[in-house]
C-alpha positions in Angstrom: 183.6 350.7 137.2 183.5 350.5 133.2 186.3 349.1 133.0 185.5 346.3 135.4 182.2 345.4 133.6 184.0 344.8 130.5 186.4 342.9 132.0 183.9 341.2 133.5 181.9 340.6 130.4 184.8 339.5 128.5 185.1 336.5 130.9 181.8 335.2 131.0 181.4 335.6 127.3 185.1 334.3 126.3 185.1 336.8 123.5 188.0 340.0 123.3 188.2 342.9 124.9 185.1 346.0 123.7 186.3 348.6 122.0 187.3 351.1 123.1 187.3 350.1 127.3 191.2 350.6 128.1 191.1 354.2 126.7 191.1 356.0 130.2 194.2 354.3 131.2 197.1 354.9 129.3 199.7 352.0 129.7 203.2 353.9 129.8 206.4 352.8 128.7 209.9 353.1 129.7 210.7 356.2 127.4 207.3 357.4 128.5 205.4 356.6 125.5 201.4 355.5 125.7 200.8 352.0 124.7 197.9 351.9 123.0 195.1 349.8 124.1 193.1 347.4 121.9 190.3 348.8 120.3 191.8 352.8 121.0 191.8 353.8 117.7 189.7 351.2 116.0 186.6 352.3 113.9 183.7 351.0 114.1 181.9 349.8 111.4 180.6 352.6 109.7 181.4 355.0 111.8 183.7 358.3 110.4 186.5 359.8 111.8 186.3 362.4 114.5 188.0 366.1 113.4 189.5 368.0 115.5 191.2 371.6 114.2 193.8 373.1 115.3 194.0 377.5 115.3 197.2 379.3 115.4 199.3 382.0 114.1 202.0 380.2 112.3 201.0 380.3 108.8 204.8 379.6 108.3 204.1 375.9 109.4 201.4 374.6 107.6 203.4 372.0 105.7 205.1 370.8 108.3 202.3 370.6 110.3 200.6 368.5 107.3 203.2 366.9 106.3 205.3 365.4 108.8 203.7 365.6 111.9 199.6 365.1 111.9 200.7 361.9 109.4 202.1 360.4 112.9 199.4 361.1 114.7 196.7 359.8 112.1 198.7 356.6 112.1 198.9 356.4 115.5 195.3 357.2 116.0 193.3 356.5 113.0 190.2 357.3 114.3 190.8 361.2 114.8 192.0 363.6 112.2 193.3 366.7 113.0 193.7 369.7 110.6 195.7 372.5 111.4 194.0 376.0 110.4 196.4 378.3 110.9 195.2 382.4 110.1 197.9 385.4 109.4 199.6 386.3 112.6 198.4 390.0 112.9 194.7 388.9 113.0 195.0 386.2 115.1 194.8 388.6 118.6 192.0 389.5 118.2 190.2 386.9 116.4 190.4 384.2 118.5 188.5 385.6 121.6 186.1 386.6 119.1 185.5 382.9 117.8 185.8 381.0 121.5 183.2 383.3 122.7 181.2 382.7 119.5 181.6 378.8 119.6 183.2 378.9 115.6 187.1 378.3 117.1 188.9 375.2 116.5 189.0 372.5 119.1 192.9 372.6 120.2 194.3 376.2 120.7 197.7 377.6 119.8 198.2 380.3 123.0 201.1 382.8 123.7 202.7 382.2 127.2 202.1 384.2 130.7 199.5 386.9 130.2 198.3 387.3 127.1 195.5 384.5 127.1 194.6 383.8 131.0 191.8 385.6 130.5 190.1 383.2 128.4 191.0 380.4 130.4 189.2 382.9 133.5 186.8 383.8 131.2 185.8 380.2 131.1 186.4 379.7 127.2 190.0 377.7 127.9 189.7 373.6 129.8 191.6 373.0 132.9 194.4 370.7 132.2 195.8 369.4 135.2 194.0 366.1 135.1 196.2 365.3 132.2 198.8 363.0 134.2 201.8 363.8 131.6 201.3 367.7 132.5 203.9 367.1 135.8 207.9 367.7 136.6 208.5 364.5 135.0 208.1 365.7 131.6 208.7 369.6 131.8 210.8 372.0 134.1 208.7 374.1 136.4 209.3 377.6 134.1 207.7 376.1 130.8 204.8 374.9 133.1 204.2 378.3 134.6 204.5 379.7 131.2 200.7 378.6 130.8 199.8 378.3 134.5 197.6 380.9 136.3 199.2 382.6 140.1 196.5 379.6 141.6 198.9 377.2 139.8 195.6 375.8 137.1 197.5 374.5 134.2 195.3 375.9 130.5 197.6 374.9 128.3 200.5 372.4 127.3 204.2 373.4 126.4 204.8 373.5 123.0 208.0 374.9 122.1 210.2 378.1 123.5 212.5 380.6 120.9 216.1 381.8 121.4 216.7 385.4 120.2 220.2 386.1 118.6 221.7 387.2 114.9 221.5 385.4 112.1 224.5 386.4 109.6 225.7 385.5 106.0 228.5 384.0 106.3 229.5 384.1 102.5 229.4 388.4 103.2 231.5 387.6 106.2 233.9 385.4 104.4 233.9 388.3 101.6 235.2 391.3 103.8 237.1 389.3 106.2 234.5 389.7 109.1 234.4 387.8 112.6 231.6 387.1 115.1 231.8 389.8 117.3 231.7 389.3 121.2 231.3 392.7 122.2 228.7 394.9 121.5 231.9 397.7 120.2 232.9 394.9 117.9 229.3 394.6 116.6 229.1 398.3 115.7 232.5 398.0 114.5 231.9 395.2 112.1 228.5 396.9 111.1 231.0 400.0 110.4 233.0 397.9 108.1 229.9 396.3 105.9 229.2 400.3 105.5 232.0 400.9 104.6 232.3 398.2 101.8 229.0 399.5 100.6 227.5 396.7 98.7 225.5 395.3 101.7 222.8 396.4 103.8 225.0 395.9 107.5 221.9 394.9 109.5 218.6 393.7 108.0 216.0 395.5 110.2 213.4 397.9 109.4 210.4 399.6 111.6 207.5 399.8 109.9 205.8 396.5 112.0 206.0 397.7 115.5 206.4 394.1 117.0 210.3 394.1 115.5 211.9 397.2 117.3 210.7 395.8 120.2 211.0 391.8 120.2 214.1 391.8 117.9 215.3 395.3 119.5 214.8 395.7 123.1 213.6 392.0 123.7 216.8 390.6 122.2 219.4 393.1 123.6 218.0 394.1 127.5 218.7 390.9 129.3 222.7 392.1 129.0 221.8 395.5 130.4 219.2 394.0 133.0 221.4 390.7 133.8 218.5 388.6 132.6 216.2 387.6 135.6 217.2 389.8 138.2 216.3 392.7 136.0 212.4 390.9 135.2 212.4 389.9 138.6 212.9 393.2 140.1 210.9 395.0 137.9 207.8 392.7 138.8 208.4 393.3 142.7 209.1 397.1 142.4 212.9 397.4 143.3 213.5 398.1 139.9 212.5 400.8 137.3 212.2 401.3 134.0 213.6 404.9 134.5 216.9 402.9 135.9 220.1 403.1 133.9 219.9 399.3 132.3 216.5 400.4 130.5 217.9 403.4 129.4 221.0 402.1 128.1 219.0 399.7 126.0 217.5 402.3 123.9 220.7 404.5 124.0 222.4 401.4 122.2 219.8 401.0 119.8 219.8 403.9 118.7 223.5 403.0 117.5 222.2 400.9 115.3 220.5 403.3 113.3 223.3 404.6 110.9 223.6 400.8 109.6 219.7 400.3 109.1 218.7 400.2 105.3 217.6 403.4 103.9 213.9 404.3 104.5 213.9 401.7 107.4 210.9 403.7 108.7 208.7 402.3 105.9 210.0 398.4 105.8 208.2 395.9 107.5 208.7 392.2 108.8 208.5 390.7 105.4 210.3 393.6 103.6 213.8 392.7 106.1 213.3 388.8 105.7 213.4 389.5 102.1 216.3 391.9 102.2 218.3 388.8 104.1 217.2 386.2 102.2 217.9 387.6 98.7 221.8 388.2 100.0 221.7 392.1 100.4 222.2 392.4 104.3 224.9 391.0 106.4 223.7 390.4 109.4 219.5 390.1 110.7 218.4 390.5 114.2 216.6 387.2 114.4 214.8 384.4 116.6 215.4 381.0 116.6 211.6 381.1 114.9 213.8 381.8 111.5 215.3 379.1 110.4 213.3 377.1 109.1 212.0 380.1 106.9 215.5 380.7 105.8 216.5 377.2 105.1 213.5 376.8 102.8 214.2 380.2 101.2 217.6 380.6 101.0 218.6 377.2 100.4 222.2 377.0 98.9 222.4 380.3 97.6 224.8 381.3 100.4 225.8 380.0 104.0 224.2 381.0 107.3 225.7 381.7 110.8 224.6 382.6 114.2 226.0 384.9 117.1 224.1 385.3 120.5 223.7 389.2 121.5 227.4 390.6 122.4 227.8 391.4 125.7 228.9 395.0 126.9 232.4 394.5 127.8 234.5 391.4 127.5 234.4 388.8 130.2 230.8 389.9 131.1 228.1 387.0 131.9 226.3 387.4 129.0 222.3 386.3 128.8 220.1 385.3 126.4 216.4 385.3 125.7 214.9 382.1 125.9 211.2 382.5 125.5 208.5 379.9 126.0 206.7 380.7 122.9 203.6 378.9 121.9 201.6 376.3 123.9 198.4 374.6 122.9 195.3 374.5 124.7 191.7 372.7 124.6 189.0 374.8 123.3 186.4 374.2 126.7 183.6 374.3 123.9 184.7 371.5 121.6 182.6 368.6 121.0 185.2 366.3 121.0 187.1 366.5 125.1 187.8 363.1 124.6 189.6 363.1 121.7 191.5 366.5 122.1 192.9 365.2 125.3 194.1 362.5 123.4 196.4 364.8 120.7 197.3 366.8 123.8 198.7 364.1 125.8 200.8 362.8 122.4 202.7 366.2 121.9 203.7 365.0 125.7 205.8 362.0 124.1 209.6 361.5 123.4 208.0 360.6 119.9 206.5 363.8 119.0 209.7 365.9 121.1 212.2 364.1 118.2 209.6 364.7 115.8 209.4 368.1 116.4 213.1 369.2 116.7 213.6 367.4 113.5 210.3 369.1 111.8 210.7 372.4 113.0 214.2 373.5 113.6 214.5 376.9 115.9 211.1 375.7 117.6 212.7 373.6 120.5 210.2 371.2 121.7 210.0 371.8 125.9 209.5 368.5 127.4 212.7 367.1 129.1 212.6 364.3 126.5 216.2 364.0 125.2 216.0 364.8 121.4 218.9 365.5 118.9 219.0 368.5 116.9 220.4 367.9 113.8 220.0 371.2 111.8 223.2 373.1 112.5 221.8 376.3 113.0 219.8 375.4 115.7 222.3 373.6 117.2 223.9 377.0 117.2 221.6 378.7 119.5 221.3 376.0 121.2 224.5 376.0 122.4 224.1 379.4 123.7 222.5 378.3 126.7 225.8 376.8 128.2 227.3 379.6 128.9 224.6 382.2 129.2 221.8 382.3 131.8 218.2 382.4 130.4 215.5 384.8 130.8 211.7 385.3 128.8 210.7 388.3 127.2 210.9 390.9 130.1 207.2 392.1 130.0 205.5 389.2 129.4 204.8 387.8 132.9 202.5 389.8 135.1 203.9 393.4 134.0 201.1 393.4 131.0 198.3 392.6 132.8 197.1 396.4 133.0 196.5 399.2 130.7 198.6 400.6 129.1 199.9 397.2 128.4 203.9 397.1 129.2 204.8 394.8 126.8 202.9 396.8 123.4 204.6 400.0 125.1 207.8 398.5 124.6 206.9 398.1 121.0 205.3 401.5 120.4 208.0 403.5 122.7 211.1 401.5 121.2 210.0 402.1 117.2 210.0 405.9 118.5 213.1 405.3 119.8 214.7 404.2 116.9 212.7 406.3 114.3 214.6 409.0 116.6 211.1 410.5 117.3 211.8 409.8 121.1 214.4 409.9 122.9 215.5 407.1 125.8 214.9 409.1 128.7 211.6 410.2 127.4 210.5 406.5 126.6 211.9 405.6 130.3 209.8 407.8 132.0 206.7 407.7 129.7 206.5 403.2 130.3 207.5 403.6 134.0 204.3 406.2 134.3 202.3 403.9 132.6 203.2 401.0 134.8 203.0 402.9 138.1 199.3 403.8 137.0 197.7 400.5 137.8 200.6 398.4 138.8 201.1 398.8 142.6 204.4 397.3 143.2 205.7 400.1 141.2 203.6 402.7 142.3 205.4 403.0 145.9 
């Protein structure tokens, strides 16, 4: 109806179109782009800006975020600026529901996928988003969507990106001592032997003093071999599988293999302390996700020459799968005071403009729309390649199995740094997750 006054108006009077009367209806182009409409991002006299902020976790991309891609977007749409706010990663779990509630959160919201924030979009504190057109099969496969979807199929959040998990190696120390990328998890132990052996490097670059690293970088990055990727998720979400079952267990039992090739006092080094370890050119090889690279690139620079190898598979021959996690999406703060506008910078990160933006930007972050993009760095390119031969699979507890208390997933983190600080053994942290799971998860309580 507005926008048949206007047009209405604009004929009797003879005069152009008012601002700001196409907004609603986005004209789309062939490559899916939204045409602007006259007088979308026009000021009006005297009138400022709107701001919109944008929370997350990744302090890491602050100046890319500032610097290469809100630039775009303030071009495009002059009439909203958008500042990225992002807060340490450890404090942002438990600050966030504190500041929605309290109405002092940002306006756009950085979310982790499956279960870890539907209850704020239940709890009311999180917009519905399925009346943004772009949020269909057209632009994204089914599994990024459900990645942010709720079981009634209400979409809180937009894809953002998803992460590959793999190892990230020097290949200057590999050059060195005449090492190859191993396919086979005996050849990994084996060339982890040899760097030991040598004795001037660290073999692997891990340490357990964060409890998010045994398990994401740990059991995360190697189960999906032992599991065989989704059937293993899959059946431990129905109940026909256990954690008690021989893949799980193997998991930690080959974990534990890496411990003889850990740096000494691993116990006591953290996230940061094995980043720097890598970085400074004292480890050969570092458990990694794709999340890395563009830390290493910056740090690193030229001072030596990265590889990648995906997870080595058990024997050779064997289908081998890789962990390809949706990672972050962004969602729309229901208590912003700028809907409007938010849905706006929502529906850009949507385009084939922001997707080869984003690749290019943030290498390692790999944008999830089905927007053809080239990836030019050639470490991502790298992990990417992975996924032609290997099947894909998300984190296993992330979907449904950590909706409960104890929750599976922080068990998996708190049972596997036991493992590997050898204050647990794999049976014991079998049987201690699956009794925590059977406790309020019916499926596996039969």
């Amino acid at each position: 109806m507005k926008k048949f006054i206007c047009i209405l108006i604009c004929a009797v009077m003879a005069v152009g179109i008012f601002s700001g009367c196409g907004a609603k209806n986005d004209v789309k182009t062939n490559d899916n782009e939204p045409k602007k409409q006259e007088g979308e991002t026009g000021l009006k006299e005297g009138q400022d800006p709107v701001e919109l902020v944008i929370e997350s976790w990744r302090m890491d991309d602050l100046a890319v975020w500032q610097d290469k891609v809100l630039p775009v977007f303030h071009e495009k749409y002059p009439n909203i600026k958008v500042d990225f706010r992002p807060v340490i990663n450890t404090e942002y779990g438990t600050s966030l529901p504190t500041k929605l509630t309290a109405g002092t959160a940002g306006d756009i919201i950085m979310v982790e996928p499956y279960d870890f924030r539907v209850k704020l979009y239940e709890d009311g504190l999180l917009e519905k988003l399925n009346d943004i057109d772009e949020l269909g099969t057209e632009n994204f496969e089914k599994w990024a969507l459900s990645a942010w979807s709720t079981d009634d199929g209400d979409v809180f959040a937009v894809p953002l990106a998803s992460v590959l998990h793999g190892f990230i190696y020097n290949k200057d120390i590999f050059e060195e001592l005449g090492l190859t990328e191993p396919e086979t998890e005996q050849e990994f132990l084996e060339l982890l032997e040899a760097v030991k052996k040598d004795g001037k490097y660290t073999p692997l670059a891990m340490g357990s003093a964060s409890s998010f690293v045994p398990g994401i970088l740990g059991f995360d990055l190697t189960v999906p071999n032992y599991c065989k990727g989704e059937e293993g998720r899959l059946g431990l979400i129905e109940g026909t599988q256990k954690f008690t079952d021989s893949a799980y267990v193997n998991t930690w039992k080959y974990l534990q293999k890496w411990i003889p090739y850990l740096p000494e006092g691993y116990e006591s080094i953290s996230y940061s302390d094995m980043q720097n370890l890598f970085t400074l050119g004292k480890a050969a090889v570092y458990p990694a996700g794709s999340w890395e690279i563009s830390i290493f690139n910056n740090q690193i620079g030229d001072a030596f020459k990265l590889g990648a190898f995906a997870p080595p598979v058990q024997n050779k021959g064997d289908q081998g799968y890789i962990n390809n996690h949706p990672d972050m999406g962004l969602a729309l703060n229901a208590k912003t005071k700028h809907p409007k506008e938010a849905r706006t910078f929502l529906k850009w990160i949507t385009t084939s403009e922001f997707a080869n933006l984003w690749n290019d930007a943030l290498p390692g972050f790999f944008n999830l729309t089905k927007h053809k993009v080239e990836v030019k760095d050639p470490l991502a390119q790298t992990f990417l390649s992975w996924q032609e031969t290997r099947l894909s699979t998300p984190r296993i507890a992330y979907q449904i199995l950590s909706r409960g208390e104890p929750n599976t997933d922080a068990e998996i983190n708190r049972l596997t740094t036991l493992v590997i600080n050898n204050k647990m053994t794999p049976e014991e942290a079998a049987a201690t997750i699956q009794k925590g799971l059977e406790s309020w998860y019916k499926p596996q309580a039969n």
